[in-house]
N, C-alpha and C positions, 0 to 999 in steps of 0.2 A: 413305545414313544420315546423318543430322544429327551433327555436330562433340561428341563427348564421351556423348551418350545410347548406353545399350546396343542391341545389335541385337535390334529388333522392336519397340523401345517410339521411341513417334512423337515429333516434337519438340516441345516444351514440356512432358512428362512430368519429373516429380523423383523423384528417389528419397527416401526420408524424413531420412537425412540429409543429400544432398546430395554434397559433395564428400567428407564425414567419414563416408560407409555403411559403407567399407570396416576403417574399423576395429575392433581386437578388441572393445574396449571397448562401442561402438555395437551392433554386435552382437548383446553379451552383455545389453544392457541390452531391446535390441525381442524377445528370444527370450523372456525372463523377464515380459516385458509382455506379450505377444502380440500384439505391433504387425509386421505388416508390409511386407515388406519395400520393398516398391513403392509407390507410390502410382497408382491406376486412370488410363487416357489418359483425358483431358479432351473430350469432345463439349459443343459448343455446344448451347445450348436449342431445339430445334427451332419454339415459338412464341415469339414477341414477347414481349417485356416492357417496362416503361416506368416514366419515371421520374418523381415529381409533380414540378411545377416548385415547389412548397413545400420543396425536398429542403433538407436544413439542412448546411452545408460545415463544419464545425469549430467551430461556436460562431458561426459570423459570419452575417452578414444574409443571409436567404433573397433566393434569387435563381432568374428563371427558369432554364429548363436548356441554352436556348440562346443566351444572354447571359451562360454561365458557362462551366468548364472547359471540355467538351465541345466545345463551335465551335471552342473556342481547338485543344484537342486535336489533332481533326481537322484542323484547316488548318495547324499547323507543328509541324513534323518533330521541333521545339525541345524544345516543350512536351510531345508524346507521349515522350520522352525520357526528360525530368524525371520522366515518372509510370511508367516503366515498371520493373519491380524488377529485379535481378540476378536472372543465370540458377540461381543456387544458392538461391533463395527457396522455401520450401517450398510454396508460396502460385502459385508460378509459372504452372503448367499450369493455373491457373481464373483468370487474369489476363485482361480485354479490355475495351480500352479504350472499346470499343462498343457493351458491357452496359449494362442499364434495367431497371428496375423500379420496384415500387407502394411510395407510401410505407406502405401498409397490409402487405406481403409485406414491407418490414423492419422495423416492426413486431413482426410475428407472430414473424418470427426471432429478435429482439433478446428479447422476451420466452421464447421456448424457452433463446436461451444463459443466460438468468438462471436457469432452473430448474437446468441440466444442468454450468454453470460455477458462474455468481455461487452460487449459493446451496453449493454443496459447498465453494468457499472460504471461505465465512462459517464452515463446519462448522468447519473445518480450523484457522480463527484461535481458534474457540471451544477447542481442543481446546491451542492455545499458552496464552492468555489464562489458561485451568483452571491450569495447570502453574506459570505463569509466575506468577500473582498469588495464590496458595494460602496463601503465607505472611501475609497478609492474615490470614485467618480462622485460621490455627495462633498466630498471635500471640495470639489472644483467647483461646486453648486453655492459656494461662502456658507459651508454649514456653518463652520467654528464660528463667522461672524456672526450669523443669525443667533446661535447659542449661546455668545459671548463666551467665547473659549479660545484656548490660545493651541502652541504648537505642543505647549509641555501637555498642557492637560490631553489633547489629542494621544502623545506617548504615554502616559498616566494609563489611560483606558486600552490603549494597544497592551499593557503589560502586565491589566488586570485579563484580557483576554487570554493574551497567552499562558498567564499563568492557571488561568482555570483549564483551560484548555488542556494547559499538564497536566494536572494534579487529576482529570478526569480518564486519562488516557486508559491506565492500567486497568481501577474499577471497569471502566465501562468494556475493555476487553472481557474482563474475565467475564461479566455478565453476557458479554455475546455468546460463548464459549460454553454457558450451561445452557442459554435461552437457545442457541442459535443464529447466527449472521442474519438468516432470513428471516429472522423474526423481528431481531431489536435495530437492526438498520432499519427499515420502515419506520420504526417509532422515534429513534432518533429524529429523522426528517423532520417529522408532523412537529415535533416538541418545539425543534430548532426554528419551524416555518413562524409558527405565533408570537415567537418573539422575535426575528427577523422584521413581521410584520409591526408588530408592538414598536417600533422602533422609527416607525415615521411620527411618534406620540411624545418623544422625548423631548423635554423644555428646557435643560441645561447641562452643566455636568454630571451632578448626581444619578439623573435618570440615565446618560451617557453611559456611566461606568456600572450601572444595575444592567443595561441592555447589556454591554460588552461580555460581564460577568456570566450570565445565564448562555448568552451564545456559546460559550468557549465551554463551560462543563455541559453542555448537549452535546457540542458538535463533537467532544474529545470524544477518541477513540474511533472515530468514524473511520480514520482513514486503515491502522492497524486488524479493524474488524474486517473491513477489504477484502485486505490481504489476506489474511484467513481463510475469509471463502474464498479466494480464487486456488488458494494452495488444495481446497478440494478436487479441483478441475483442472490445474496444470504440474506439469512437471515441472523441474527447478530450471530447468534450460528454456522451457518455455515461457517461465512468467515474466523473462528482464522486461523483455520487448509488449507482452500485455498490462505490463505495470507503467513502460510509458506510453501505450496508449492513453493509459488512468489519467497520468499528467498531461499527457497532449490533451485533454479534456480538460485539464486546468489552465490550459494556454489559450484554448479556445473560447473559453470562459472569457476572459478578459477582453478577445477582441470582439465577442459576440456581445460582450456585457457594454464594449464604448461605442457602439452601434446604439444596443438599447438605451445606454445613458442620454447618448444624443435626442435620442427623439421622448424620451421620459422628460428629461430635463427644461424640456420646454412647455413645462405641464406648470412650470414657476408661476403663483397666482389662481390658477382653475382652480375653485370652489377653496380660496382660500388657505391653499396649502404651497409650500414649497417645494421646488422641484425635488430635492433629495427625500424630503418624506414620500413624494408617490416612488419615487425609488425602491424607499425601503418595502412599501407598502405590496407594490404590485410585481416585484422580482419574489417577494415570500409566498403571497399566494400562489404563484408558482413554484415554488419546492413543495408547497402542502400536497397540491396536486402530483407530482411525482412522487410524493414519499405514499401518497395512497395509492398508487396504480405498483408501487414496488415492493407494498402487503402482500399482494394478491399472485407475483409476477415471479418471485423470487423462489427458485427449490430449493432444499434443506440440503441435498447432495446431487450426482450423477445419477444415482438411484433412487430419488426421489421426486421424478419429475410428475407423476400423475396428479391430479386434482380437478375438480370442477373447472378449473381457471384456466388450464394447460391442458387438459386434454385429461380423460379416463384413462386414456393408454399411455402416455407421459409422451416424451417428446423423444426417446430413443427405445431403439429394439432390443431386446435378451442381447443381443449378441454386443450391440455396440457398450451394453452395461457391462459386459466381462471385460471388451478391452480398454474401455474407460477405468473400471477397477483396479487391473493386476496393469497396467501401465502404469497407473501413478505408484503403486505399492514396488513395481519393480524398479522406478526410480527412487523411491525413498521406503523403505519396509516399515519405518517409527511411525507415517501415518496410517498405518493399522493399529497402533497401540491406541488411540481412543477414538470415540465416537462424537459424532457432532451435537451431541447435546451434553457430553459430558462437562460437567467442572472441574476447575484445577483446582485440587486442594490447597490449604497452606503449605502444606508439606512439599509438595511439589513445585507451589510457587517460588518457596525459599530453595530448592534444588535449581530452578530458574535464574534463580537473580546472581548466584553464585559462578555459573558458565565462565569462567575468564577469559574462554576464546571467544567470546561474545564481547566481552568490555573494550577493546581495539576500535568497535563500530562503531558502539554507546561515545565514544571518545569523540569517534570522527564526524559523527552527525550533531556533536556540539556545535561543530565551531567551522561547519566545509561551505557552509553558503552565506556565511556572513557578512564578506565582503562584499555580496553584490546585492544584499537584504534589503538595506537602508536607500541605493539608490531605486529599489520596486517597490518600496512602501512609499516613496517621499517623490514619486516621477510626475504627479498631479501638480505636488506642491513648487517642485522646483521648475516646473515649466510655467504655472501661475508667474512664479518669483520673476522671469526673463518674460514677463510682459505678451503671454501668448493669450487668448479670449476663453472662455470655461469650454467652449465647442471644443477651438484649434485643438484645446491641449488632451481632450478626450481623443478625438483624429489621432493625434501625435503619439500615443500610445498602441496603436497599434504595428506598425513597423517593427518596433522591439520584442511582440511575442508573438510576433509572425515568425523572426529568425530562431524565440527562444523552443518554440513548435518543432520548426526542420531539425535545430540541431539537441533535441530530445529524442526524436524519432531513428534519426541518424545515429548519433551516436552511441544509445541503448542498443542497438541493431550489429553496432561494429564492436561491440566490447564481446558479444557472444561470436562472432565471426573472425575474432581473432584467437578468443578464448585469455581475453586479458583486460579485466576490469580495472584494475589501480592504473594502468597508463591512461583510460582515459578521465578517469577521477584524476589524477597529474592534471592535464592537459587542464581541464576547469578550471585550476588556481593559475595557470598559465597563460588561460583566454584574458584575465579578470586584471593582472599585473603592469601592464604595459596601459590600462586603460585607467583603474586608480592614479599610476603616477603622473596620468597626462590630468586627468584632472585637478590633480594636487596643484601641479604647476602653471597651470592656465591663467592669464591673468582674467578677472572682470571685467566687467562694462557689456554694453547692448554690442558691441560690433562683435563679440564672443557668443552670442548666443546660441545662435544655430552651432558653432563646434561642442558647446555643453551638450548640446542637444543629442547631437551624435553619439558623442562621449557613455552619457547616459542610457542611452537607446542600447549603444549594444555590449554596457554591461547588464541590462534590464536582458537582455538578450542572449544572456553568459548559455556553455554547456552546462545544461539542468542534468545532474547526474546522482538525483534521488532515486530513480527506478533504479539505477543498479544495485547501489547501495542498500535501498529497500531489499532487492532480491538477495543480495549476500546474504543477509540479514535471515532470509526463509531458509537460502541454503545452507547456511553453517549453522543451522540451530539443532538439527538430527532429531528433533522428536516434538511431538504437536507440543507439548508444555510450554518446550523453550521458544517454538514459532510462536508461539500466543503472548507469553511474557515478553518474547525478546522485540515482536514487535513496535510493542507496547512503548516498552522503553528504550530504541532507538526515537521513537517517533518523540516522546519524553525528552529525550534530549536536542534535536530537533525544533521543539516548540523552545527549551530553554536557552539555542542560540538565539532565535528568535526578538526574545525578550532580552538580550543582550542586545545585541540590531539595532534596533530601536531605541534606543536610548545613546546612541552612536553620534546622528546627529541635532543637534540642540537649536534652540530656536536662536542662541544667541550668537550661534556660529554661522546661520544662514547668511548669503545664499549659499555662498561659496563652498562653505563645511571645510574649513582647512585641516584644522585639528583633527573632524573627526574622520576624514582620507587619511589622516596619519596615524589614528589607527586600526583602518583598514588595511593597509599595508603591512603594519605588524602581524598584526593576526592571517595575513595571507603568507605570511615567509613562516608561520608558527605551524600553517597547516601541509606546506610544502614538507615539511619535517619531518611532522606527523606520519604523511602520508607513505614515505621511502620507509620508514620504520615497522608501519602494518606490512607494507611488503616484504620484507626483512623479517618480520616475526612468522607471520602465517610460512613463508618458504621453510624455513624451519621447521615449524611445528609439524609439516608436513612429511618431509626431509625425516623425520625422527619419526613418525609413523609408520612409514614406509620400509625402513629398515628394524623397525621390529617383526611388522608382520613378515617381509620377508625372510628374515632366520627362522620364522617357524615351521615345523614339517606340519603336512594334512592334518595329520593326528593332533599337535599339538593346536590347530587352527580348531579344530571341532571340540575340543577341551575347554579352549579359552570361550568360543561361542558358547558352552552347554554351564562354564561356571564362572562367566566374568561376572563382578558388579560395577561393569562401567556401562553408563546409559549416556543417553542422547548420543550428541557428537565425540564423547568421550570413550563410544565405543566403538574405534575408529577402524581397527582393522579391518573387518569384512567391508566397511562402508569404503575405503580409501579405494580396494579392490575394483570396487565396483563406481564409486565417483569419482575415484582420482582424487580430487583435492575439496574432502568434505569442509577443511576452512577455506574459503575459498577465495583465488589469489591471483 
């Protein structure tokens, strides 16, 4: 009997948790899932498969297949090593270093995980986005009047939001990260749904800012948990473009949600409530229900798709689980160092927060969509201000995240197609510039309306170029710790431009906002700055990697492998080899 496997199950089988089955907790959580409790012994493929020598390694230049890992693989003991995962990797028993396949049979796969993953995440963001961005279209409803609240208090309660919404980010990360994605998103939902709902119950500011409060430390982390799980099921090349579909589910949200607002909104009066309470009311009901069909719906990995819910037999075969396995492990080897229920210790967290070639990102997700923040929080208010009807101005919002939709879709799509992310992060502060200074200098009055209109339409409508940066984010991180921490806290920083945004423009500066155009425009020449500088650094850092590992001979290459102490991305050489530009630029 093999070292630690139960008797009768062969070695290389896992158990689904791992080393953590045995707990109460674990348990409680697969019994209620109907996930069990084993996972099937592993039989190799009985025919051949093979692999195109078009195969694509992490974003970097195709290479044939025996000029590539593979030879290397097989002929030192070094390199199979490197790639092989912990025994506690849920992923374990379909691991082999010897597996091949069709680039048409990953394909077809990649496209099945989109149906059955990507696209219920999409659901699942649309069902935060609802909740989360509702106040929106209750503003147009005269909430603040009915409440007696004004535009400050209104930012007051935005920047208790966001800041809970920080401060919950990381906790609630690492909690996914022992519990599992598919566990504590579901829960999130439900928590977030009752007080979503609780919130058509609010009588003034105080309850305002208790509701805003609770939403933001639920919802945190929701989105960095995501990403998490999807980094179980795609490669770094492949998640830009499934990360904005994520978003395109947040664009669609907005125009699906001033549709619903329209016809909620005229609920104004039935049974003595206000259109924005049934708002809040009957859009929450509805995430409760999605967060309870995404208990049930949701696998813990590729190789954990069996259960009462999804089928005894799971939703793929032996074979598509090996090449779902050693595909993502061959594009990134570090997510074999731990398992999906494992914790990040302190220790590791503080190796986490330490990364410096992480801090560049943390930088630039301060402060890259700020400029166009304050005109997608305030596009209700400032179209009320220019005298448009609670309906019009819900209507009028859509145009703006119709174009903000295409050119997320598009240009996540081109920045992998060119293989050049910061030119199109460029191009965003360059959408966003010509359209601030036109609104800076525009004069007032009603015959101006309709050009604000515009003005603001399509900076509400900027290049959304979070999914990339999101993805950089997965891919410069080299090891699950730093994907989980570093998540975290880009998105941390993110929420605290946010909360900067917001406080941009003042009630005493409406409609116009002159002041605070002016500084928006600062802050958009601060990030044009910024951003030539990350590129400039990463080329470097890269640049310097690449000339070490090449002075070293074979020998010295499987030496460094067998006795470095550099982890994550810092253990760059065989990764560069093989991704090209592990910081990535």
């Amino acid at each position: 009997m093999t070292d630690g496997m139960p008797p009768g199950e062969p070695a290389g089988s896992l158990s689904l948790d791992a080393d953590k089955t045995s707990t109460r907790a674990a348990r409680f959580l697969r019994k209620w899932k109907g996930q069990p409790d084993r996972q099937a012994a592993f039989t190799y493929p009985s025919e051949p498969v093979y692999l195109s020598e078009h195969s694509s390694i992490n974003g970097a230049v195709d290479r044939d297949i025996k000029d590539s890992m593979h030879a290397d693989i097989d002929d030192d003991d070094d390199l199979r090593k490197f790639y092989e995962p912990i025994a506690t990797y849920e992923g374990r028993h379909r691991y082999d270093p010897k597996a091949q396949w069709t680039l048409q049979e990953e394909k077809t796969l990649v496209r099945r995980l989109d149906y059955k993953i990507c696209a219920w995440v999409c659901f699942m963001f649309f069902a935060l986005q609802l909740d989360r961005g509702n106040i929106s279209q209750a503003l147009s409803d005269n909430m603040l009047d009915d409440l007696h609240m004004t535009t400050n208090d209104y930012n007051n309660g935005q920047n208790i939001f966001y800041v809970s919404f920080l401060l919950a980010e990381l906790p609630s990360q690492l909690i996914s990260k022992k519990l599992g994605p598919d566990n504590w998103i579901p829960i999130q939902m439900v928590c977030w749904s009752v007080v979503a709902c609780a919130q058509s119950h609010i009588t003034g500011r105080s309850t305002f800012f208790l509701t805003r409060s609770l939403l933001g430390i639920i919802e945190g982390g929701f989105i960095p948990d995501v990403i998490l799980y999807l980094s179980y099921f795609y490669k770094s090349k492949e998640l830009p473009v499934r990360l904005s579909y994520f978003w395109g589910a947040y664009c669609l949200t907005f125009i699906v949600s001033a549709f619903l607002a329209f016809g909620v909104l005229h609920l104004r009066g039935y049974n003595g409530m206000a259109g924005w309470q049934w708002l809040f009311a009957l859009e929450g009901s509805l995430t409760a229900l999605i967060g309870i069909i995404s208990w049930f719906y949701l696998p813990p990995s590729p190789t954990q798709t069996a259960s009462k819910f999804r089928g005894k037999n799971g939703w793929f075969s032996e074979r598509e689980e090996v090449i779902m396995v050693n595909r993502i492990l061959r594009d990134d080897p570090s997510k074999g160092d731990m398992h999906n229920r494992q914790a990040v210790t302190p220790r590791l967290l503080w190796e986490a927060l330490k990364d410096y070639d992480m801090w560049p990102i943390y930088l630039l997700g301060l402060s890259w969509q700020i400029p166009a923040t304050p005109a997608t929080n305030y596009l209700t208010l400032i179209l009320k201000s220019l005298d448009f009807s609670t309906f019009t101005t819900n209507l009028l919002t859509i145009p703006s995240y119709c174009l903000f939709f295409v050119q997320l879709i598009f240009l996540t799509w081109l920045s992998e197609k060119i293989n050049n992310r910061f030119l199109i992060i460029f191009f965003c502060q360059i959408w966003m510039l010509p359209l601030l200074i036109a609104l800076e200098v525009l004069p007032g009055g009603s015959a101006f309306n309709w050009s604000r209109y515009a003005l603001n339409a399509l900076l509400v409508g900027y290049p959304y170029v979070h999914a990339i940066i999101v993805a950089m984010t997965s891919r410069n991180a080299g090891s699950v710790r730093t994907r989980t921490v570093g998540s975290a806290l880009y998105n941390m920083c993110v929420q605290t431009g946010s909360i900067i945004s917001s406080n941009i423009y003042r009630t005493a500066d409406s409609p116009l906002y002159r002041t605070g155009n002016k500084v928006l425009l600062g802050l958009l020449a601060y990030n044009m700055v910024l951003i030539i500088s990350m590129k400039a650094y990463y080329m470097w850092r890269n640049a310097t990697r690449e000339r070490k590992w090449g002075a070293m001979s074979e020998r010295e290459k499987s030496v460094y492998l067998a006795t470095t102490t550099d982890k994550g991305n810092k253990r760059c050489v065989l990764l560069l080899r093989l991704q090209r530009n592990v910081v990535s630029g």
